[in-house]
C-alpha positions in Angstrom: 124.5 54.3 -17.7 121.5 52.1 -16.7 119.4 53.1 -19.8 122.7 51.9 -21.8 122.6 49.2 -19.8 118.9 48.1 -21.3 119.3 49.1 -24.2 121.8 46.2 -24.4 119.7 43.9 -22.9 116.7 44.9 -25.3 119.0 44.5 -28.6 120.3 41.2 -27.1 116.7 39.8 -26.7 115.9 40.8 -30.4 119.3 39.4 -31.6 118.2 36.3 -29.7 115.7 35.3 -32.1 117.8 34.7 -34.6 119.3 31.5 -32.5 122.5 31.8 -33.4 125.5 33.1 -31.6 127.5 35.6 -33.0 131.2 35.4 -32.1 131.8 35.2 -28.3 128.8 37.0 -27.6 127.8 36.9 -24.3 124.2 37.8 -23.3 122.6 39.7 -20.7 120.2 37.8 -18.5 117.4 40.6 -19.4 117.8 39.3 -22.4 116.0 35.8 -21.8 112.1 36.1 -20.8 112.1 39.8 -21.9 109.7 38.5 -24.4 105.9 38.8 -23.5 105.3 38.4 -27.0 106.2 34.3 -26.8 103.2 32.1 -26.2 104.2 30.6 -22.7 103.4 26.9 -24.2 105.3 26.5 -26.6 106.0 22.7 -25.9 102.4 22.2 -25.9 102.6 21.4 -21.9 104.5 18.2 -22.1 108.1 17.8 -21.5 107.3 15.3 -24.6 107.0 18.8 -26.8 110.8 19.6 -25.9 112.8 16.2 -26.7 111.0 15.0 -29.3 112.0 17.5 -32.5 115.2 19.1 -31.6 114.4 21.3 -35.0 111.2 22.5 -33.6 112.8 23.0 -29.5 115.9 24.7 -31.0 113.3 27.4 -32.5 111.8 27.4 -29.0 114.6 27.7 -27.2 115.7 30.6 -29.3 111.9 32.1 -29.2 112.3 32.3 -25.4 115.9 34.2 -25.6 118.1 31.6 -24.8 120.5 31.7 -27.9 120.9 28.2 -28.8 123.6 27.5 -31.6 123.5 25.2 -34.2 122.7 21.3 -33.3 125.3 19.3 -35.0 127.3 16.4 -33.8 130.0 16.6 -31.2 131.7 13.5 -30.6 129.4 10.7 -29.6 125.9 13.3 -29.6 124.4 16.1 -30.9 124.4 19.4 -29.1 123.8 23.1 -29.3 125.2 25.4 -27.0 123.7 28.6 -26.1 125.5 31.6 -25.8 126.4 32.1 -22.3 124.2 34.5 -20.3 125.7 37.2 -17.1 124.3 36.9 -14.3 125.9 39.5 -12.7 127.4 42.6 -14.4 129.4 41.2 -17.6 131.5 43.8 -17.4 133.2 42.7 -14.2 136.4 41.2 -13.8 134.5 37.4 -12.7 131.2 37.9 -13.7 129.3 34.6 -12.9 127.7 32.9 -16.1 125.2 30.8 -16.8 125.0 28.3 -19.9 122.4 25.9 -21.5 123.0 23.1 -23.5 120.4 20.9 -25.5 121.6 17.5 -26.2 120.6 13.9 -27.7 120.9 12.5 -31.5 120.1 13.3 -34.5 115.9 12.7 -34.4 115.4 13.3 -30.5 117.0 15.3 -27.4 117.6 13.2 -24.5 118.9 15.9 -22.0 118.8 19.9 -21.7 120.9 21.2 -18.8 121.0 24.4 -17.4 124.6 25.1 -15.4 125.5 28.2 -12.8 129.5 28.8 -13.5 130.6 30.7 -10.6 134.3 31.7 -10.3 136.1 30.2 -6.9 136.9 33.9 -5.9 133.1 35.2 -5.8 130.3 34.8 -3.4 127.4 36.7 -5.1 124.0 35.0 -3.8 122.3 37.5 -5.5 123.6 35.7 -9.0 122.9 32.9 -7.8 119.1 34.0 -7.1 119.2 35.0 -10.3 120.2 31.6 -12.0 116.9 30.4 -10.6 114.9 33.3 -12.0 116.5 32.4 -15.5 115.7 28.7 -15.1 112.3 29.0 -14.3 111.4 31.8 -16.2 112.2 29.7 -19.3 110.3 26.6 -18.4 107.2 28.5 -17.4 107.9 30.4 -21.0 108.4 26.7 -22.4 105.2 26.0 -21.0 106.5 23.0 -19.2 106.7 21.8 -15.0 109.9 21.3 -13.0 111.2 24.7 -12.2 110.1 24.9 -9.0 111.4 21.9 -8.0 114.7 21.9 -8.8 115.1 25.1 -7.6 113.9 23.5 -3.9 116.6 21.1 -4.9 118.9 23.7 -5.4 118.6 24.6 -1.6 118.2 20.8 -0.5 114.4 21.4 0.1 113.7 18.5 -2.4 115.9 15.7 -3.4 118.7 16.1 -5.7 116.8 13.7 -8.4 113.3 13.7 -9.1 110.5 13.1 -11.3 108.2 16.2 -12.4 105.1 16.4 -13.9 104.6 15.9 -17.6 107.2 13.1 -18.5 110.6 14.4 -17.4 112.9 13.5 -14.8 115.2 16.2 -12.9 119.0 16.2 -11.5 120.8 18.4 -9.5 124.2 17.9 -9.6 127.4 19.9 -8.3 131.3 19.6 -9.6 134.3 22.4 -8.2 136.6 22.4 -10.6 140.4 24.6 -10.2 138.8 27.8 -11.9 135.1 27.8 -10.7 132.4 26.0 -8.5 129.5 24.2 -11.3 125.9 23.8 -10.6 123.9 22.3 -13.2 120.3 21.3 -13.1 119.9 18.2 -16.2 116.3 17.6 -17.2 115.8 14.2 -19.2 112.8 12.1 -20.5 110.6 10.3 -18.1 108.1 7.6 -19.0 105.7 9.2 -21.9 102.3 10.1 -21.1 99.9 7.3 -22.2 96.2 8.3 -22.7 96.3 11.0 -20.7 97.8 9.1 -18.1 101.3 11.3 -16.9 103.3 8.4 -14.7 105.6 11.2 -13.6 102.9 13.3 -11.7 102.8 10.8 -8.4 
């Protein structure tokens, strides 16, 4: 059963290159950073790298596992929703789910968020350790800062909005809604590094 098990996983991270979600896919969370074969700087180490060609970040994003759909115009914006990832057992009756959503207009992103969907009726921390893991794993894999610190926002170490290094601002933000409790984590654009100069590093 567990060797079925990552054999999913492994033929969910190849299908992940492709970028583009098939049906109502839903992928395992093995599936994103099981890739030692992506350069871990792929935004070049600015958060610069991700917002400014959505073209280019979508391929990134889709490099690093994360399934990202097409970007094309949803009311007011642009978006592309990723296929949303388990993480806890998919097979269960609630699993809890994670999603990721890159957003802006048509020639820049201005947001990418990354939001924990746990159902009311479960209490799995371990999912919730996990959602961090994910989050992290695909900044470092990004090559960008700000993992680490909205994860201590997360658990109310750090603030709930911040500034981290390399030109991006963070927010933590949480919403309970009649079906599940949300926790997204939005990174934006901060001010833009000027000759060499990051104003977001102090």
């Amino acid at each position: 059963m567990k060797a079925g098990i990552l054999l999913a996983a492994a033929t969910l991270a190849l299908a992940g290159c492709s970028g583009t979600p098939v049906g109502n896919e839903t992928a395992s969370v093995d599936a994103v950073g099981n890739g030692s074969f992506v350069s871990p700087n792929l935004a070049g180490g600015t958060w610069q790298g991700v917002f400014d060609d959505p073209a280019t970040s979508i391929d990134h994003f889709a490099r690093i596992g994360l399934r990202p759909g097409a970007y094309e115009k949803v009311g007011s914006e642009w978006q592309s929703k990723a296929v949303p990832t388990a993480m806890t057992d998919p097979s269960a009756p609630d699993p809890v789910m994670a999603t990721f959503v890159a957003a802006g207009d048509e020639k820049k992103l201005s947001r990418i968020t990354f939001t924990l969907v746990e159902p009311l009726q479960s209490s799995d921390q371990q999912a919730r350790d996990q959602f961090d893991k994910w989050m992290g794993q695909a900044l470092t894999q990004l090559g960008v800062a700000g993992g680490d610190e909205a994860v201590k926002a997360i658990h109310g170490v750090a603030r709930p909005e911040g500034k981290v290094p390399g030109g991006a601002r963070y927010a933590v933000n949480r919403k309970t809604t009649d079906k599940d409790r949300l926790l997204a984590v939005t990174f934006t654009p901060g001010n833009p590094i000027l000759n060499g100069t990051d104003p977001t590093a102090s």
